[in-house]
N, C-alpha and C positions, 0 to 999 in steps of 0.2 A: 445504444449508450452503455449497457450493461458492459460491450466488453472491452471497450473504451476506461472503463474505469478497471476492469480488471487487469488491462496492461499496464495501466499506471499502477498496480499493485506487485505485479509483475518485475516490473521498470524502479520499484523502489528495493523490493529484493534481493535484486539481482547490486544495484547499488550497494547495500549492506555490506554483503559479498568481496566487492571488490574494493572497500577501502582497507586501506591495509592494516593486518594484526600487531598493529602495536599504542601502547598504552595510551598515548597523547588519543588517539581514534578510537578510544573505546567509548565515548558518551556519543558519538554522530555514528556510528555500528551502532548501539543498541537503538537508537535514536530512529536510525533509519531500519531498522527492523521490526520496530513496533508500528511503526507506521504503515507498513506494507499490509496486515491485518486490517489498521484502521479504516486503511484507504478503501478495501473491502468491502467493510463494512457498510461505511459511509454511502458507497457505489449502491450496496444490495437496499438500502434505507431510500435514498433517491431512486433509484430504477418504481420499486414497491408505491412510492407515494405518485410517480408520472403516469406510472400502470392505470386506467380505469377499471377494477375488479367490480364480474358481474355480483 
């Protein structure tokens, strides 16, 4: 599951990336580039709580 979410971290970066540099796209770029951390995190927060630690 872990890296299941890290490709959709991956997968939103890489999106960021490719919407194009100009003004109208700059709130869905940063948009989608904050999210690719979030997604991250979010993943390492799930993976940690499904985990049974001894």
């Amino acid at each position: 599951m872990l890296w299941i979410g890290l490709l959709v971290a991956l997968i939103v970066l890489i999106a960021s990336w490719a919407v194009p540099h100009q003004v109208r796209y700059a709130a869905r770029r940063v948009g989608l580039a904050l999210a690719a951390p979030a997604t991250a995190v979010v993943t390492f927060v799930a993976f940690m709580a499904l985990v049974d630690w001894p």
